[in-house]
C-alpha atoms as an extended CHARMM CRD file, in Angstrom:
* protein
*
       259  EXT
         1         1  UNK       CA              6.9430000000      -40.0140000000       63.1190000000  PROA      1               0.0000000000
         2         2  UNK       CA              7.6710000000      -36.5580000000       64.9140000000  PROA      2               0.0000000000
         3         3  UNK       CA              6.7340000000      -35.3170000000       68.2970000000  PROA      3               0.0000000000
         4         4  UNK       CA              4.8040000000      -37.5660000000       71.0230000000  PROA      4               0.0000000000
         5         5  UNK       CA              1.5400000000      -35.6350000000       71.0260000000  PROA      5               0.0000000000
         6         6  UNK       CA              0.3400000000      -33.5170000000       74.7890000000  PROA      6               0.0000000000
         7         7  UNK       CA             -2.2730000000      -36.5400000000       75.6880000000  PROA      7               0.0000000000
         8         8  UNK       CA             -0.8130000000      -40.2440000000       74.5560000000  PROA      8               0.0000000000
         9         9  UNK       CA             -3.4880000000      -41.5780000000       72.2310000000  PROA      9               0.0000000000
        10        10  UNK       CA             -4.8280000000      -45.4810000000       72.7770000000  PROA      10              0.0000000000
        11        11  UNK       CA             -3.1440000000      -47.7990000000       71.1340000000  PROA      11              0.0000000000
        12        12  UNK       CA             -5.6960000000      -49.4890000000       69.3460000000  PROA      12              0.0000000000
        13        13  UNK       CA             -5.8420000000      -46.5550000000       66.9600000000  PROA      13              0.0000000000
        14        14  UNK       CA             -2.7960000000      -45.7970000000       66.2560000000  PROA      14              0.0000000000
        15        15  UNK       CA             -2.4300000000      -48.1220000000       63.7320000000  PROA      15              0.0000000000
        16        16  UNK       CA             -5.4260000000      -46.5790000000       61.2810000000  PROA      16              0.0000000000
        17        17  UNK       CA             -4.0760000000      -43.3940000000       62.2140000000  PROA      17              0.0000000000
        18        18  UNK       CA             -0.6810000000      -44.2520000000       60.9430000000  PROA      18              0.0000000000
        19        19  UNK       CA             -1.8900000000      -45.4910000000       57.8480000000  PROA      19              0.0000000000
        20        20  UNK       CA             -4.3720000000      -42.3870000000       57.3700000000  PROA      20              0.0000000000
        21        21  UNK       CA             -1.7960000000      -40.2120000000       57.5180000000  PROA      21              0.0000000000
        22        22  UNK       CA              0.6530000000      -42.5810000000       55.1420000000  PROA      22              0.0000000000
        23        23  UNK       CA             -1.7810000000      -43.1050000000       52.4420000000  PROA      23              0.0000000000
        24        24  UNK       CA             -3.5670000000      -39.6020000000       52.5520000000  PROA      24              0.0000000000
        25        25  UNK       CA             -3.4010000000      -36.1900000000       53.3980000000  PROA      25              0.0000000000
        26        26  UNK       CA             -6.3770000000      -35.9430000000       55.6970000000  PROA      26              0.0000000000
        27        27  UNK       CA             -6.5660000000      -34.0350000000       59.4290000000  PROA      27              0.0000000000
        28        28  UNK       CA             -5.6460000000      -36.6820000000       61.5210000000  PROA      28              0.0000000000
        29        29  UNK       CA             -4.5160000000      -36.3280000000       65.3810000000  PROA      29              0.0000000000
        30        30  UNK       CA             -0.6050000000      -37.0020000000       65.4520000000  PROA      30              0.0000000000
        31        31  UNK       CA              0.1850000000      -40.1810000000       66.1600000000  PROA      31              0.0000000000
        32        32  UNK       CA              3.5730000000      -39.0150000000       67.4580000000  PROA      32              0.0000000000
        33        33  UNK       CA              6.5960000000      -41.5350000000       67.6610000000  PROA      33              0.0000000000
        34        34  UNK       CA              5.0050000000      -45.3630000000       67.4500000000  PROA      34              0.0000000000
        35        35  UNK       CA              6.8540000000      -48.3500000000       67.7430000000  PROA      35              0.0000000000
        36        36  UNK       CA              7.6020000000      -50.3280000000       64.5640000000  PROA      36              0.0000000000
        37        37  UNK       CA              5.2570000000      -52.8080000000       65.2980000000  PROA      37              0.0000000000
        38        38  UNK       CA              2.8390000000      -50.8710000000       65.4050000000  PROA      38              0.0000000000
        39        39  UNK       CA              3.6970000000      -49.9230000000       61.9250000000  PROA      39              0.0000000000
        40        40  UNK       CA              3.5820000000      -53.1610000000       60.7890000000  PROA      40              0.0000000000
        41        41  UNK       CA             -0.1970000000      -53.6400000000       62.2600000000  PROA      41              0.0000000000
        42        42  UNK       CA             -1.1830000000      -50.1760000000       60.0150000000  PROA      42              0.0000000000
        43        43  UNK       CA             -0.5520000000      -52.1000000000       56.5810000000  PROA      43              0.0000000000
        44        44  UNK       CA             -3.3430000000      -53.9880000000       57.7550000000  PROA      44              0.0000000000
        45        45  UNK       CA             -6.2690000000      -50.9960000000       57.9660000000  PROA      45              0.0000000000
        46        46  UNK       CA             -4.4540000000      -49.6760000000       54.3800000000  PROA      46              0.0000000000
        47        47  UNK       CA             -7.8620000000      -51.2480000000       52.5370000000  PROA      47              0.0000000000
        48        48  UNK       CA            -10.1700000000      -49.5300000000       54.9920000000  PROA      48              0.0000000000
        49        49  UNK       CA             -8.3010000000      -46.5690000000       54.1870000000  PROA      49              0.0000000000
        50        50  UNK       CA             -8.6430000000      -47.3620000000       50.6480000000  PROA      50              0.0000000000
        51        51  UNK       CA            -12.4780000000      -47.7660000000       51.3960000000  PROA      51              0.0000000000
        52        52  UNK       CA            -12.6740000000      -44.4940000000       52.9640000000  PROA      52              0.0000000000
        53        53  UNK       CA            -11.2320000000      -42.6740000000       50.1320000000  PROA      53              0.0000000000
        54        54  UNK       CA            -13.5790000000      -44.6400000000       47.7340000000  PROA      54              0.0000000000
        55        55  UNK       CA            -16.5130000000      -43.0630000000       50.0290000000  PROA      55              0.0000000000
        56        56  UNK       CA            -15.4660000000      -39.3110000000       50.0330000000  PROA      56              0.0000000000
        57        57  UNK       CA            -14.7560000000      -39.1830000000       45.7050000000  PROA      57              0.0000000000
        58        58  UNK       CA            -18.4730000000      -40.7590000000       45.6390000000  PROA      58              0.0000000000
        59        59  UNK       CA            -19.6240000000      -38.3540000000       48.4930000000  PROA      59              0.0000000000
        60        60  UNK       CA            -17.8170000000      -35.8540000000       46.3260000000  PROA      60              0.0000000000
        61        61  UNK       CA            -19.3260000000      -36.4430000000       42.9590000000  PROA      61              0.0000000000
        62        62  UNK       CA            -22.7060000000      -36.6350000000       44.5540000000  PROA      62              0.0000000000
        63        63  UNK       CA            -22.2050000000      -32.5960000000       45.7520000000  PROA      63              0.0000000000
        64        64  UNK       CA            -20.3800000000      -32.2920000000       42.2580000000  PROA      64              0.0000000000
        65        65  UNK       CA            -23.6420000000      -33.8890000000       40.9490000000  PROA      65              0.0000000000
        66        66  UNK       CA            -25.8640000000      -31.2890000000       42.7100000000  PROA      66              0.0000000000
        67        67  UNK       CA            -23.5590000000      -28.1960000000       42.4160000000  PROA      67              0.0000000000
        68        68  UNK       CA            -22.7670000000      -28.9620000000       38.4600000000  PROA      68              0.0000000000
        69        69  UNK       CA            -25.5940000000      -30.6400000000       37.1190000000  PROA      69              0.0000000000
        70        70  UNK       CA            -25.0860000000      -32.5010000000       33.7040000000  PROA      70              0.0000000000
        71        71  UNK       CA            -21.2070000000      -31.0450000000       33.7210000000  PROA      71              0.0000000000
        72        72  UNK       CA            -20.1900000000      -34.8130000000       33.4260000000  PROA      72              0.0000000000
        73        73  UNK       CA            -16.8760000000      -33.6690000000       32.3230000000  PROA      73              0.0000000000
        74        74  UNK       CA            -16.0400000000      -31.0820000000       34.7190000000  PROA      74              0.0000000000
        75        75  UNK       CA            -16.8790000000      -33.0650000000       37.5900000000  PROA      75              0.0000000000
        76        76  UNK       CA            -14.5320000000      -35.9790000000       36.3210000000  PROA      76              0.0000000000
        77        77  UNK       CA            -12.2320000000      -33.1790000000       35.9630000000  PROA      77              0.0000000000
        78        78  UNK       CA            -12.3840000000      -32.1640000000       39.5340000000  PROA      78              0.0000000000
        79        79  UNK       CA            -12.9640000000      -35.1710000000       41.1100000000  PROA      79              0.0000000000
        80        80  UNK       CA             -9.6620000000      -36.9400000000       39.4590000000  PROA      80              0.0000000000
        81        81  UNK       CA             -8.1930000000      -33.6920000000       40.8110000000  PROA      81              0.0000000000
        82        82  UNK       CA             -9.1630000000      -34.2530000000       44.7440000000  PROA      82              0.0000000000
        83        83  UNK       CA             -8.4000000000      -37.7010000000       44.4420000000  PROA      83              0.0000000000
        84        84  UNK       CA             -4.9190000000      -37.0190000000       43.9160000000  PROA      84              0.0000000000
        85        85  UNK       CA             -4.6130000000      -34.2530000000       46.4410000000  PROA      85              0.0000000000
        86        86  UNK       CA             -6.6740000000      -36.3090000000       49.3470000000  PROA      86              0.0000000000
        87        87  UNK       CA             -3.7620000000      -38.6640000000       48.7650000000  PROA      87              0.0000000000
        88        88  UNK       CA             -0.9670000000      -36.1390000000       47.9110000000  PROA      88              0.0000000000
        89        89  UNK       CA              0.4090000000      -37.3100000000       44.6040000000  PROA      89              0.0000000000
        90        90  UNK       CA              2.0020000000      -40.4480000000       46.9620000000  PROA      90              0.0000000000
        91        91  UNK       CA              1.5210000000      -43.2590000000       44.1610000000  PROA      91              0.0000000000
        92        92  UNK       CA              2.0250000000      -41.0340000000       41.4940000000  PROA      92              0.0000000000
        93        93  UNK       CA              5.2770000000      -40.4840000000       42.7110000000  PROA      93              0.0000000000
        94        94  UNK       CA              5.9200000000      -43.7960000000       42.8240000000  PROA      94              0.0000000000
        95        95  UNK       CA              4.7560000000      -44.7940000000       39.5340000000  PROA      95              0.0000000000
        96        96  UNK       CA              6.7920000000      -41.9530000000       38.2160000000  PROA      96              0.0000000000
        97        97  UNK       CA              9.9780000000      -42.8520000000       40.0490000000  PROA      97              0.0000000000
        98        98  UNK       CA              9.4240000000      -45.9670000000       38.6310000000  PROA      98              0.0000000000
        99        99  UNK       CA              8.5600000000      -45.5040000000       34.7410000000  PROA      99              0.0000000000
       100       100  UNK       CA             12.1060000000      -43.5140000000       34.7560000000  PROA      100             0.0000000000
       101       101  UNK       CA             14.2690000000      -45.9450000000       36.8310000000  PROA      101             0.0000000000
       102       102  UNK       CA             12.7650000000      -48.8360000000       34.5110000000  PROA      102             0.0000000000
       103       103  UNK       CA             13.5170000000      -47.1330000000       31.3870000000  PROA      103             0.0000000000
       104       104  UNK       CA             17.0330000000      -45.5680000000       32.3740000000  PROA      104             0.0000000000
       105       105  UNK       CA             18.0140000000      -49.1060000000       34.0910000000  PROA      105             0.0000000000
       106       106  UNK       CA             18.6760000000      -50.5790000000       30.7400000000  PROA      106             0.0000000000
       107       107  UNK       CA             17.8680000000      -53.7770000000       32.8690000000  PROA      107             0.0000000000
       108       108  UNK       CA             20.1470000000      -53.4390000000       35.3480000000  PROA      108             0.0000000000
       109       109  UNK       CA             19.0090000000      -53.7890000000       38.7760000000  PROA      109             0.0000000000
       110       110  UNK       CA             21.6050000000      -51.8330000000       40.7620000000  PROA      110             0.0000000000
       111       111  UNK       CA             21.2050000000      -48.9860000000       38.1470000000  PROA      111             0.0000000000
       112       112  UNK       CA             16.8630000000      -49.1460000000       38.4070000000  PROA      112             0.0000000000
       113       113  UNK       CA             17.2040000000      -49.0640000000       42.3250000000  PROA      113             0.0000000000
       114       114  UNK       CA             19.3990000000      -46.2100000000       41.9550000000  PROA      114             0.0000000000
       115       115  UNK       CA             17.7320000000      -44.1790000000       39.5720000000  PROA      115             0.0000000000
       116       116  UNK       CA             14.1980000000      -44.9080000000       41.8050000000  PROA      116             0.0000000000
       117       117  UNK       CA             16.1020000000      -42.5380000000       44.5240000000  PROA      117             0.0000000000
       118       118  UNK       CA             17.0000000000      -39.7960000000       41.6690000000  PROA      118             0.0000000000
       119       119  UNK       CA             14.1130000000      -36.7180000000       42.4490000000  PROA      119             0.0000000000
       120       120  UNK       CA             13.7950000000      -35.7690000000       38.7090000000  PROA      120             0.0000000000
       121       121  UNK       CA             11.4090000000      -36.5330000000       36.5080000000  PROA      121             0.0000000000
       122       122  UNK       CA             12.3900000000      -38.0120000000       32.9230000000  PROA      122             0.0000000000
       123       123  UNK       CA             10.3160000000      -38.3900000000       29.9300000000  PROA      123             0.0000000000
       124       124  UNK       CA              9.5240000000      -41.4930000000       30.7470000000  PROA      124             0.0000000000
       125       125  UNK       CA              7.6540000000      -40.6050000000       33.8130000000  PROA      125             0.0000000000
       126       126  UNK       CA              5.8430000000      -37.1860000000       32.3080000000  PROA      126             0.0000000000
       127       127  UNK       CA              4.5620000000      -39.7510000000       29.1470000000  PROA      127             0.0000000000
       128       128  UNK       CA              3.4080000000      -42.5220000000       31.8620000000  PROA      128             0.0000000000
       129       129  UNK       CA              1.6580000000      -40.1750000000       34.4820000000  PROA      129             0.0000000000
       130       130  UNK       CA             -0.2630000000      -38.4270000000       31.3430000000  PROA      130             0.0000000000
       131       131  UNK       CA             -1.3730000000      -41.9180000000       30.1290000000  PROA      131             0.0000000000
       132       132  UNK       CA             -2.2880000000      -43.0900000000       33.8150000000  PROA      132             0.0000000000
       133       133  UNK       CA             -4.5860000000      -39.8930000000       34.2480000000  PROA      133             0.0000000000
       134       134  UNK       CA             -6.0420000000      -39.4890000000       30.9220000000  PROA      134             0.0000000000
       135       135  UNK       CA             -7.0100000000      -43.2520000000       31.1550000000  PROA      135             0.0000000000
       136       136  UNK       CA             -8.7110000000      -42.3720000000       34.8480000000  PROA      136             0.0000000000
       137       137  UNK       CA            -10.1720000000      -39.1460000000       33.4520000000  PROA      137             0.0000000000
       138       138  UNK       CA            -11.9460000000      -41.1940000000       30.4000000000  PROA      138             0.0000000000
       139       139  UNK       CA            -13.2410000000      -43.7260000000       32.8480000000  PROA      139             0.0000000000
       140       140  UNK       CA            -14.4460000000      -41.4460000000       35.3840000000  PROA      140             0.0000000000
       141       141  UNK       CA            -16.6130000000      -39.5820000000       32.6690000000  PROA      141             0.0000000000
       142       142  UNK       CA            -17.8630000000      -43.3380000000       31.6460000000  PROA      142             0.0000000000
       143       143  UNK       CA            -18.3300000000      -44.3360000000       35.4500000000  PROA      143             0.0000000000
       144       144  UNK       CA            -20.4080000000      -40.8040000000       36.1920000000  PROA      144             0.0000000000
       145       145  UNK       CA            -22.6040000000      -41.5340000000       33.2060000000  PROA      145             0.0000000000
       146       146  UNK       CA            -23.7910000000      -44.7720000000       34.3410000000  PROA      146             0.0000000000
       147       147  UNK       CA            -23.5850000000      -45.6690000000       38.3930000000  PROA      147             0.0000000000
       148       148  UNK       CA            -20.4740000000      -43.6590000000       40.4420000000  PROA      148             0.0000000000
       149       149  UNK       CA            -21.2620000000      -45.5360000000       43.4410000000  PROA      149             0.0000000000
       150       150  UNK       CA            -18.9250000000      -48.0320000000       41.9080000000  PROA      150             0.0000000000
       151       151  UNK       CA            -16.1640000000      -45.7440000000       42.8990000000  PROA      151             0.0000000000
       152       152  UNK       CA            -16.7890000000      -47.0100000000       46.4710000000  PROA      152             0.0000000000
       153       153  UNK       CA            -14.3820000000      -50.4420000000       45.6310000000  PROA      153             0.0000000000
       154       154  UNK       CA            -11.5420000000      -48.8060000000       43.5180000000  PROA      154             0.0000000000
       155       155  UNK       CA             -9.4460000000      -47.5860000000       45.7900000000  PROA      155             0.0000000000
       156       156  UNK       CA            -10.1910000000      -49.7750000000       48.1580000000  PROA      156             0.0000000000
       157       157  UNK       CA             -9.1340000000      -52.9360000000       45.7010000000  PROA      157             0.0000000000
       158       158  UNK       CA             -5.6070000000      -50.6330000000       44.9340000000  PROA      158             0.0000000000
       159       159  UNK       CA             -4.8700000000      -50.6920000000       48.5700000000  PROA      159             0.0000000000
       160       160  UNK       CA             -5.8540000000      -54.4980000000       49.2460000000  PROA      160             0.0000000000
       161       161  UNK       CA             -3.4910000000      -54.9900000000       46.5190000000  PROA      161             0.0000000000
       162       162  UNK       CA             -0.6100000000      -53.5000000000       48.4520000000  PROA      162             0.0000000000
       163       163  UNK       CA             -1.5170000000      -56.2190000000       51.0720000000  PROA      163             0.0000000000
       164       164  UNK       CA             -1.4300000000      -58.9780000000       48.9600000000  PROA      164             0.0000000000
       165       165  UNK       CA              2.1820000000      -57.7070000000       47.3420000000  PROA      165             0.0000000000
       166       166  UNK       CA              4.1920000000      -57.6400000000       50.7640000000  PROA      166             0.0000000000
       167       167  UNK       CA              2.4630000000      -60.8480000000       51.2650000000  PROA      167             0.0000000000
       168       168  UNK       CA              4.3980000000      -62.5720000000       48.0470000000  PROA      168             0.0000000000
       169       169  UNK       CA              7.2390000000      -60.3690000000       47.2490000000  PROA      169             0.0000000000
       170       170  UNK       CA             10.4180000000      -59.6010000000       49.0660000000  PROA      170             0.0000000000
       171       171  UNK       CA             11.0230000000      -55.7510000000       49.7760000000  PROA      171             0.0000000000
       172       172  UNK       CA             14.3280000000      -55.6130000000       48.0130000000  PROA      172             0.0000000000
       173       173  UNK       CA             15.9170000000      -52.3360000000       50.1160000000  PROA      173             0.0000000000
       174       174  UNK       CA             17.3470000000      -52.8460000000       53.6040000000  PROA      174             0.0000000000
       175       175  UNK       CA             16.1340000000      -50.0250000000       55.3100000000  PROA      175             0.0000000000
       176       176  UNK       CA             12.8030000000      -47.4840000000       55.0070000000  PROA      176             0.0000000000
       177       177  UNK       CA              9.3380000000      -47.8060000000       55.8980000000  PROA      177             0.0000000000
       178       178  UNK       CA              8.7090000000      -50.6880000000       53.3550000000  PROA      178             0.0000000000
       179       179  UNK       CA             11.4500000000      -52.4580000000       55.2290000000  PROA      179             0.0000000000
       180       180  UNK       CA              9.1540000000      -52.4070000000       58.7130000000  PROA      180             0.0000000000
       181       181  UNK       CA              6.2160000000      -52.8640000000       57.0570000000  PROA      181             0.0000000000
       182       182  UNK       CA              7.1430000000      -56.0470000000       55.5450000000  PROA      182             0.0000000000
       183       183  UNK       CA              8.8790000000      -57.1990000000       58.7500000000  PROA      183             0.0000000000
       184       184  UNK       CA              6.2890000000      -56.6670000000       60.9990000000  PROA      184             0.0000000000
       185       185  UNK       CA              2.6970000000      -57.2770000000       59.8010000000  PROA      185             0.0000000000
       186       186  UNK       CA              0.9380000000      -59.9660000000       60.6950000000  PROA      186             0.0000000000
       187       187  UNK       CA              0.6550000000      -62.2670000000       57.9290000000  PROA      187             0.0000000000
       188       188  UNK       CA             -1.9220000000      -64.7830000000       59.0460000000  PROA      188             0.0000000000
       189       189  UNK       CA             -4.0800000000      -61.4110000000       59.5380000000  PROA      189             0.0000000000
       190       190  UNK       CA             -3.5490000000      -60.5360000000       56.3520000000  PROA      190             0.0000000000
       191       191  UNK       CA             -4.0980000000      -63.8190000000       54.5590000000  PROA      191             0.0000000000
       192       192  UNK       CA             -7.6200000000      -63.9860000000       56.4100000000  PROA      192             0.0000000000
       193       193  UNK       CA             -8.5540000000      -60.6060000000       55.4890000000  PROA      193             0.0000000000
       194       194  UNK       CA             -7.7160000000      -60.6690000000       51.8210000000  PROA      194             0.0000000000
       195       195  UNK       CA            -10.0380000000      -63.8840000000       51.8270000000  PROA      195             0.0000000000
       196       196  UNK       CA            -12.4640000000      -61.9620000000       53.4330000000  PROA      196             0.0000000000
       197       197  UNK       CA            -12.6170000000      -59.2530000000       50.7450000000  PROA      197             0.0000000000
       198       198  UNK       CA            -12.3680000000      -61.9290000000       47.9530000000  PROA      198             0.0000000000
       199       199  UNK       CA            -15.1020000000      -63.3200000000       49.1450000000  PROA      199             0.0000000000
       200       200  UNK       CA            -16.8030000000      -60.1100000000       49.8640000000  PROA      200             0.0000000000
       201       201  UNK       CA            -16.5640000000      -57.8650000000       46.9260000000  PROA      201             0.0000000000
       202       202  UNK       CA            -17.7530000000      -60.4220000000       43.9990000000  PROA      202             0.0000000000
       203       203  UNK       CA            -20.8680000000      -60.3790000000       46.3290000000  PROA      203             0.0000000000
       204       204  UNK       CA            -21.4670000000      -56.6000000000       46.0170000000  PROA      204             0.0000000000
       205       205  UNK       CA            -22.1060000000      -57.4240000000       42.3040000000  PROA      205             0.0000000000
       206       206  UNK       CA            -20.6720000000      -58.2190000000       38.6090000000  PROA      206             0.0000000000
       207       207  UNK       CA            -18.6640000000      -54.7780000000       37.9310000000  PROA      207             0.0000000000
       208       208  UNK       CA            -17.0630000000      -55.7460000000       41.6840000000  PROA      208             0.0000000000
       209       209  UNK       CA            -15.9910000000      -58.8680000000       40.1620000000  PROA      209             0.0000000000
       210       210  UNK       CA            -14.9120000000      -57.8010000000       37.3950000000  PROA      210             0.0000000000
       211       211  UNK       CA            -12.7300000000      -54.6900000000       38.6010000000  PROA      211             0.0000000000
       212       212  UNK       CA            -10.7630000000      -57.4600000000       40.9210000000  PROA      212             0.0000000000
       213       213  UNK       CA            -10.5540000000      -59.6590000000       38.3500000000  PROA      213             0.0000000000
       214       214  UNK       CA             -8.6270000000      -56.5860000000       35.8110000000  PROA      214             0.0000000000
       215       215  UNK       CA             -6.4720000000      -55.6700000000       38.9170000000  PROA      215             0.0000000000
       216       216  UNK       CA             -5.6060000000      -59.2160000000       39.7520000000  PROA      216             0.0000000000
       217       217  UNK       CA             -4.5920000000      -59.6210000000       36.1900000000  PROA      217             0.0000000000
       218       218  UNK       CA             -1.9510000000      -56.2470000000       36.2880000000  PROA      218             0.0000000000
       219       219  UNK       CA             -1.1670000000      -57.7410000000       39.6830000000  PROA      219             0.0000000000
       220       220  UNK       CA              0.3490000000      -60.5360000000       37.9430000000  PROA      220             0.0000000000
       221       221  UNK       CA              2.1140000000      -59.2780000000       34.9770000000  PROA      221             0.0000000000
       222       222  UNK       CA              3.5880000000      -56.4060000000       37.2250000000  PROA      222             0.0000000000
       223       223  UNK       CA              4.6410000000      -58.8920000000       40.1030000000  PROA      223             0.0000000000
       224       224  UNK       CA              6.9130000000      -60.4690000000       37.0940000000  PROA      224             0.0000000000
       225       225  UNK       CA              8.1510000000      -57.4940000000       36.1450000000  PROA      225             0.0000000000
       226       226  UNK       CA              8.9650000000      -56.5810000000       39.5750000000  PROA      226             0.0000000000
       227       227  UNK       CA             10.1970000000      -60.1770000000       40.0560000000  PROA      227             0.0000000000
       228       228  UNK       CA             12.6820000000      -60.3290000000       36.6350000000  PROA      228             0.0000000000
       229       229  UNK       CA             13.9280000000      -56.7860000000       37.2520000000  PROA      229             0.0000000000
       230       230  UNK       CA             14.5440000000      -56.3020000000       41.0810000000  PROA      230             0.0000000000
       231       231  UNK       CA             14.2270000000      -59.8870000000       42.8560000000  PROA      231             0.0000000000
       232       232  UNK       CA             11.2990000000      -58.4430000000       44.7260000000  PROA      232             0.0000000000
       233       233  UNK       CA              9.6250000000      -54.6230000000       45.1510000000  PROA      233             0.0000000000
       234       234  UNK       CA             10.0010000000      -51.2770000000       46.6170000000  PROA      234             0.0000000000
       235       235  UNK       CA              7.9150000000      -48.1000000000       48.1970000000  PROA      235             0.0000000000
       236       236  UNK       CA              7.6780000000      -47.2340000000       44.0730000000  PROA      236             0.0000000000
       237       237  UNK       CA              6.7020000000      -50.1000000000       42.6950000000  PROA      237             0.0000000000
       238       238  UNK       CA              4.2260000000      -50.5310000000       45.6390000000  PROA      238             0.0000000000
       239       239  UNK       CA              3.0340000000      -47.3390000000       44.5070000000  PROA      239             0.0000000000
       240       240  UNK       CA              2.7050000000      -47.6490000000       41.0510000000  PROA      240             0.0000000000
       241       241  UNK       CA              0.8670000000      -50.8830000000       42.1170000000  PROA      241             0.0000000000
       242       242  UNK       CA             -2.0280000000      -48.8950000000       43.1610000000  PROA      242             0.0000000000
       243       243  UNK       CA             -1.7850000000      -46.6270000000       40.6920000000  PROA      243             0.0000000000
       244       244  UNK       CA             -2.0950000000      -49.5760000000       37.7800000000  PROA      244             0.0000000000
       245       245  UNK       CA             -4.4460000000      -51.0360000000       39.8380000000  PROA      245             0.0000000000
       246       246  UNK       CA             -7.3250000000      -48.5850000000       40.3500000000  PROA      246             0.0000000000
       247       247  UNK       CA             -6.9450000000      -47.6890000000       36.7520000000  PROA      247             0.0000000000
       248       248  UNK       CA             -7.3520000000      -51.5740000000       35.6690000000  PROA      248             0.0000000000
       249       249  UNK       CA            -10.2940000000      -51.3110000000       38.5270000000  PROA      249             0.0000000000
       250       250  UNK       CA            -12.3700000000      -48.7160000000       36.4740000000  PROA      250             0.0000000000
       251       251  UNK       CA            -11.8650000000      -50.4220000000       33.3640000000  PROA      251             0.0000000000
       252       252  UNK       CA            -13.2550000000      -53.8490000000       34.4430000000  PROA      252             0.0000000000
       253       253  UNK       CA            -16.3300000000      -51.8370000000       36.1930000000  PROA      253             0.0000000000
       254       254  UNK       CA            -17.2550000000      -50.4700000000       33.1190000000  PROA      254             0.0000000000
       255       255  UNK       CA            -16.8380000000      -53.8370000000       30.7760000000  PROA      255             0.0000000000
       256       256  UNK       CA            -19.1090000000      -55.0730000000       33.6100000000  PROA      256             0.0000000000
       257       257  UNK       CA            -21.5630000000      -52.2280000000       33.7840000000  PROA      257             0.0000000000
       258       258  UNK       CA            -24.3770000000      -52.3020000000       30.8710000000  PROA      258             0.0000000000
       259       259  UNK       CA            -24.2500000000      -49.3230000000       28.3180000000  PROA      259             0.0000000000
């Protein structure tokens, strides 16, 4: 964090605020320098940030709806667009830092942890992060045709996901963010709220159910990957996480929800 801001803000929010400002590019009030506990307590609000994002893209399709009425494709269009700005590209970068290092690392750890820090984007990445959007583009067109207020749990899922990873996997680099993140959240706190929203979401109905059930599944497979190739995970693979995620999200909403 950079400067200590004129008025010292209460503590109690500077956690969301750390995370808002993490996970998204949204006018927040500077948070200025926080302790790394403090930190550590912001992984923690990252699926009520996830939540809040969920609300503006169905806020946002709702004007879109209004603005550009039965332009099903051009508000997919734009929407897909503001939900990567509102979060700045951050777990695209990831997955694309990723897709490269994984390809390049021949399956060689040392080598795919090095090549995650290389700023260039290979093939590999370009051909992933076209996949990754046309597949959210496709689905988004599906999801506006038949209920968008289904967009309210995808990123919020994504982000609870994130949770659930630095409660199973080692962060495999010594120093970072990810490093005091997964030092210094609370894990009984997290345990109880990931129960909480497994409980919670199958309740809100079938496609609910469903999308956690697709994400859990990449969850799984990706976890091994992570697990085979690295020993654990890192701020890219955390990233393209989400990105996997929300994409296996929209799918299962849309096996759920009837034609």
């Amino acid at each position: 964090m950079t400067e200590t801001p004129d008025k010292p803000l209460p503590q109690h929010v500077l956690p969301p605020l750390v995370a808002l400002q993490f996970l998204t590019r949204l006018p927040v009030p500077e948070p200025g320098r926080v302790a790394d506990a403090v930190v550590g307590r912001s992984l923690l609000w990252y699926p009520l940030v996830g939540l809040l994002l969920g609300a503006l893209l169905w806020g946002g399709q709702l004007l879109l709806q209004w603005l550009l009425p039965d332009q099903v494709w051009l508000q997919a269009a734009l929407l897909l667009s503001a939900w990567c700005l509102i979060t700045g590209g951050l777990h695209l970068d990831g997955l694309a830092d990723s897709a490269d290092a994984w390809v390049g690392g021949f399956g060689d750890r040392e080598r795919t942890l090095r090549l995650m820090k290389d700023p260039t984007c290979g093939p590999a990445a370009v051909m992933l992060l076209v996949m990754l959007l046309l597949v959210k583009f496709g689905a988004l067109v599906q999801l506006l045709h038949l209920d968008s207020a289904w967009l309210l749990v995808v990123p919020l899922i994504g982000r609870a996901l994130l949770l659930l990873l630095f409660l199973t996997t080692d962060y495999v680099r010594p120093q970072g963010l990810g490093t005091i993140l997964a030092e210094q959240f609370n894990r009984r706190q997290a345990r109880l709220l990931l129960v909480l929203l497994a409980i919670l979401l199958p309740l809100s109905g079938w496609p609910a159910l469903m999308a956690l059930a697709c994400a859990l599944l990449l969850f799984v497979g990706l976890r091994r990957l992570m697990q085979q190739r690295l020993g654990g995970t890192t701020g890219d693979t955390a990233g393209a996480l989400v990105e996997l995620s929300e994409a296996a999200a929209l799918i299962g909403i849309l096996i759920a929800l009837p034609a």
